[in-house]
C-alpha positions in Angstrom: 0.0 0.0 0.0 1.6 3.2 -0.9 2.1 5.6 1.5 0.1 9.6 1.4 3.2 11.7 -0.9 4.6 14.3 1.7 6.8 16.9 1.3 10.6 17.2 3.1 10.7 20.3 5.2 14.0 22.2 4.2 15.4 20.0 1.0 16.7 21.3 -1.7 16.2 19.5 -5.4 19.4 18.4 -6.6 18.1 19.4 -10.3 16.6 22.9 -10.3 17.8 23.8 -6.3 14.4 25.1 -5.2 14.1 24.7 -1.8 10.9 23.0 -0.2 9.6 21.6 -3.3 10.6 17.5 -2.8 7.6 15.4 -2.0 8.3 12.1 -1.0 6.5 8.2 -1.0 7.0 5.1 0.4 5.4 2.3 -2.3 6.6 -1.6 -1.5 10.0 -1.6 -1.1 11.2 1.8 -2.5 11.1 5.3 -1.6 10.2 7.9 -3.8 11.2 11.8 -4.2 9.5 14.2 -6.8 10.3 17.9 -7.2 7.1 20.0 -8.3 9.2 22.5 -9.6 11.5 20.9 -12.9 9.7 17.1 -12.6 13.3 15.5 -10.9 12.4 12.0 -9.7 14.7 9.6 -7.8 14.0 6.0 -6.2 15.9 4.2 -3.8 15.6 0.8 -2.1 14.5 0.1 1.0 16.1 -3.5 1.2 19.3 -3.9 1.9 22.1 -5.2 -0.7 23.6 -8.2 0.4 27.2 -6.5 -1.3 30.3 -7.3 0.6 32.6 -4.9 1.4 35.2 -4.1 -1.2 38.6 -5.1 -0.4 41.2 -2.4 0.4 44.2 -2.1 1.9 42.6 -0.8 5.3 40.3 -3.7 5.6 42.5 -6.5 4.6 44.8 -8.3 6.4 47.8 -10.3 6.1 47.3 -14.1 7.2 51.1 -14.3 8.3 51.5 -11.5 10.6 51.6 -12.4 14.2 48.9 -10.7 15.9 50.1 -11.4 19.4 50.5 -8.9 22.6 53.7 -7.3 23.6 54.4 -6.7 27.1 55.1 -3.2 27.8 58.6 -2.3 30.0 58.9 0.5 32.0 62.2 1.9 33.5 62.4 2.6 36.9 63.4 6.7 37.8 67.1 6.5 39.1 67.0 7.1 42.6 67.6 10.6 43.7 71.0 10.9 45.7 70.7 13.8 47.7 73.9 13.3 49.3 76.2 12.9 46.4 76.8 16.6 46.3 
């Protein structure tokens, strides 16, 4: 059932740039915005892609690095020798 067409408070229409003329709809799975201005109309999908993630260097890891936890040292202050002088 498609939902009442309703207009978005503050957008601006990629198209003509008119500001508070983008009604939008719901109909199934998709989402609708119209501008009453110039006639732009867009779709997008409400389901999700099932797309993996691209591989890039960021996300991708190298099976023969150790991942392992290095204890941290810390050195002790020297002692302060007041009498030394």
């Amino acid at each position: 059932m498609p939902s009442p067409k309703r207009f978005i408070a503050g957008a601006v229409c990629p198209r003509c740039g008119a500001m508070d003329r983008l009604m939008m709809h719901r109909d199934g799975d998709h989402q609708y915005r119209e501008c009453i201005d110039c006639g732009f109309e867009d779709a997008q999908s409400l389901v999700e892609d099932a797309t993996p993630e691209p591989e890039t260097r960021v996300n991708r890891r190298d099976p023969s690095e150790q991942h392992t936890v290095e204890p941290v040292v810390f050195f002790k202050a020297p002692a302060d020798d007041s009498d030394r002088d």
